[in-house]
C-alpha positions, 0 to 999 in steps of 0.5 A: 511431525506437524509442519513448521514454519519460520516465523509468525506475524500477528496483526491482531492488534496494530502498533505503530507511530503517527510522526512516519505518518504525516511524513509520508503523506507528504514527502514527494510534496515539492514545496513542503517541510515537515518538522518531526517536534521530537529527538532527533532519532525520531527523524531515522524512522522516517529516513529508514522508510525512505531508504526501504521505499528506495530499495524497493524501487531499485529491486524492480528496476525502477528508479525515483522520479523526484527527491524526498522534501526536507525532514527536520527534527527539533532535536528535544533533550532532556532539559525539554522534557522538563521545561517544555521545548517550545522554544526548542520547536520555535528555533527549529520552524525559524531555521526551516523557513529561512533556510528551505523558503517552503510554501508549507510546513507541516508539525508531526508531534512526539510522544515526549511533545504529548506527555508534557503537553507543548502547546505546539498549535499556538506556535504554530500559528505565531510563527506563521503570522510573523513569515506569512507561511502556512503551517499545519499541525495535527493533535496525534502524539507518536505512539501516544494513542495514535498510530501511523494512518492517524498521521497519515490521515490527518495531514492529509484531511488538513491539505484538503481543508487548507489547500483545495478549492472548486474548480473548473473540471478537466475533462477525461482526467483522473486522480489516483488516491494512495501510495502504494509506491507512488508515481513510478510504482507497479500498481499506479503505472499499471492503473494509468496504462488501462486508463490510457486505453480508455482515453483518460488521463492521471493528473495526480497522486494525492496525497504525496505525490502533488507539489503545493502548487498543484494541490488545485488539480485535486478538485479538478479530478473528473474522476477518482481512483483509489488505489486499494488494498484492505484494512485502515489503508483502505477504509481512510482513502475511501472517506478521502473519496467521498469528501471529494465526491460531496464538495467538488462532484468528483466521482470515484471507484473504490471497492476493487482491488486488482489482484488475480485475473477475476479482479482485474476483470471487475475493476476493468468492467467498473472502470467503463461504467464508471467513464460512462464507456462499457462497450470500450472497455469490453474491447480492454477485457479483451486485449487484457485477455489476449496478454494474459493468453500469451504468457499462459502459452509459454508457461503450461507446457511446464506448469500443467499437472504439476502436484502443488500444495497450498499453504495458508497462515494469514487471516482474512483481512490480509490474505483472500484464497480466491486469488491464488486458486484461481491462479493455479488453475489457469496454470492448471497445477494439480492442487493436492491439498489446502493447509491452515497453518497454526497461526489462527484462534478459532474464530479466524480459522473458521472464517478462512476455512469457510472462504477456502471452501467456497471458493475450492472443493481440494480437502483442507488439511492441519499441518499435521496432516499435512507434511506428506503433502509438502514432501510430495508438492513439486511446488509449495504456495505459502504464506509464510517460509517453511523450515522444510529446506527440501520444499520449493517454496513460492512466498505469497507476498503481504502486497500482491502486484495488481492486473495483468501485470502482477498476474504475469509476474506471479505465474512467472516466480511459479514457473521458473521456480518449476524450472530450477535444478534445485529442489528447495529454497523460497522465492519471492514474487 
C-alpha cells in the first residue's frame, strides 16, 4: 500500500484578491486610512489577516508593538451595482477624513467597483482637492485580473512616487524591504541582531512598517535588505530595491534567503562585502559558529544515528531539499531514504529529483516503495501530514524561520519529538 497523505496543496496557479493587498502594505503605517470601495464583507478578509498575523505572533510569545490603521469600507449594495456608487465612495472618504484626520488615504477597488466601472480615480482627486489630503488609488479590481501582490505592489510603487524624496544619508544605517511579520517578527529581529554586530543600524520596514512622516528615511537608507523568500514576494520586493538603488544610490542585498546554516553563511559573507566589512564579518561566521556548536552539543547525544525518512511533496519554487539535508546531517541523523509524494506532473517531479540528488546520494523512493521506510523511521521529515498515526512526524513549514535562530528552532522540534514517549503525532516548528 502507497503512502498517503492528508491533503494536498496546488499552487500551480495563483488566486487571490488585490484589496488584502494594498491593506497590508500599508497597515502599520500611523498616519494612514485605507477605504476598501466594496461591500462591506470585503473589509473581513482583511480583518481575519489581521487576527491571523496576531495569533501568530502570540504563538511565538511575542506581541505587536503598534495597532493596525483604520479600515473602512464603502458598504456598495445592490442599488450601486446598478446605479454606480460613486457617491456611496464619495460619503465614505468624507467620513474617513472627518473623522481619522489622516495624512493619507489610500482606495483599494472591489470586483463589483471594476465591473460597473466607477470612476474612483476622478473622486479621488476631487475629494482631496476639497480637504488638501492625499489620497492614492490603484487600477486593480479584487479578483478581477489582479491578485493580492498586484495590490500590494502598486500601493507601495504609488507611496514611492508620492512620498519619498532625495536626501541626506544616514550613515551605517539600513532598510529592511518586506514583511514577513514585521517589526517584532523571527526574520527582521534576527536580520537586526547580525546588523548590530556589524555596527549598523534599522531604521525602517517599508513597506508597512513606516508611520507617513517617516516615509523620508526610506531614501536615507545607506543600505537595503530584502527580506527574502521566493515566488511573486520575491521578484516585486527586488524591483522595490532596484528603483531605490537608481533614484537615491541605495545599495542592497537581495538573492539570499537564510534558511539552513549554508545560507546564513552566505548571506553573513554578502552582508560584509556589501558594508564594505569582510574581515568583521568572519569574526560574525564565527560567533554564529560557536551558537550553532552549543545547540548541536545538547542535542546529539539523542539526534545521532537515529533512522529518518524524508518526505517531499512541494515543488521547487517553495521548497529547496538542500536545506534540510544539511540539517539532518549536522545532527547526523541516518537518513534511510528520500520519498517524492504524488503530488508532482512529470516536469515538477524531475526538476525536484533532479535537485534532491545533487545535493544527496540517499536513494529516492515512490511512495509505494516506500512505506516500509516510514514504518521503520524513528522520525519522519515531511511536507506534507501523513495519515500514517504511528509515524513521528516533523511538519517542514510553507515559511521556514531564518539564521541561526530558525536553525536552532528546527533541530529543536527534531529532538524533542526524538525525545517523546509517544510514537506518533505531527509537530510543527
Amino acid at each position: 500500500m502507497a503512502i498517503k497523505t492528508r491533503r494536498f496543496y496546488s499552487a500551480r496557479k495563483s488566486c487571490s484578491c488585490s484589496m488584502p493587498g494594498v491593506w497590508r502594505a500599508v497597515a502599520y503605517m500611523d498616519g494612514a486610512v485605507v477605504v476598501f470601495h466594496s461591500p462591506r464583507a470585503c473589509a473581513h478578509v482583511a480583518r481575519t489577516m489581521d487576527i491571523n498575523s496576531q495569533y501568530r505572533t502570540l504563538s511565538e510569545n511575542e506581541r505587536e508593538q503598534w495597532g493596525s490603521v483604520p479600515l473602512l469600507s464603502s458598504q456598495m449594495q445592490e442599488k450601486d451595482a446598478i446605479f454606480g456608487g460613486a457617491a456611496r465612495l464619495e460619503k465614505c472618504l468624507h467620513f474617513a477624513i472627518e473623522t481619522y484626520k489622516p495624512k493619507c488615504l489610500m482606495i483599494a477597488n472591489s470586483c463589483v467597483a471594476g465591473v460597473i466601472g466607477d470612476d474612483v480615480e476622478s473622486v479621488a482627486r476631487e475629494v482631496e482637492e476639497e480637504y488638501n489630503v492625499p489620497i492614492l488609488t490603484v487600477e486593480c479590481c479584487g479578483f478581477l485580473g489582479a491578485e493580492y501582490y498586484d495590490g500590494y505592489f502598486e500601493i507601495t510603487q504609488k507611496l514611492l512616487e508620492r512620498f519619498v524624496k532625495p536626501c541626506a544619508k544616514q550613515k551605517d544605517s539600513v532598510l529592511l524591504l518586506g514583511d514577513n511579520g514585521g517589526p517584532w517578527g523571527h526574520y527582521a529581529k534576527e536580520v537586526t541582531r547580525i546588523l548590530q554586530e556589524f555596527g549598523v543600524k534599522v531604521i525602517g520596514q517599508f513597506p508597512g512598517y513606516m508611520a507617513m512622516d517617516e516615509l523620508e528615511k526610506v531614501a536615507a537608507a545607506e543600505y537595503a535588505i530584502v527580506l527574502g523568500g521566493r515566488g511573486q514576494t520575491h521578484i516585486g520586493l527586488r524591483k522595490v530595491a532596484e528603483q531605490l538603488q537608481e533614484k537615491y544610490g541605495t545599495h542592497y542585498l537581495a538573492d539570499i534567503y537564510p534558511v539552513g546554516w549554508q545560507e546564513t553563511q552566505d548571506w553573513i559573507i554578502s552582508i560584509g562585502r556589501m558594508l564594505g566589512r569582510e574581515q568583521l564579518a568572519q569574526q560574525v561566521l564565527r560567533l554564529e559558529q560557536q551558537r550553532l556548536s552549543e545547540q548541536l552539543q545538547h542535542f546529539l547525544p539523542v539526534t545521532e544515528g537515529k533512522k529518518t525518512v524524508l518526505c517531499i511533496g512541494r515543488i521547487l519554487r517553495y521548497f529547496h531539499p538542500g536545506n534540510i539535508l544539511q540539517t539532518i546531517r549536522l545532527l547526523r541523523l541516518n537518513l534511510t531514504g528520500i520519498i517524492l509524494l504524488d503530488s508532482y506532473d512529470g516536469d515538477e517531479r524531475e526538476a525536484m529529483l533532479k535537485v534532491v540528488q545533487e545535493n544527496s546520494d540517499v536513494p529516492v523512493y515512490t511512495t509505494a516503495e516506500g512505506e516500509k521506510l516510514v514504518a521503520e523511521a524513528d522520525i519522519v521529515l515531511t511536507t506534507h501530514e501523513l495519515q500514517n498515526k504511528e509515524a513521528r512526524q516533523i511538519f517542514l513549514p510553507m515559511l521556514p524561520q531564518v539564521a541561526v535562530a530558525g536553525e536552532v528552532k528546527m533541530m529543536q522540534g527534531i529532538y524533542q519529538s526524538l525525545c517523546s514517549r509517544l510514537k506518533g503525532g505531527v509537530r510543527y516548528v
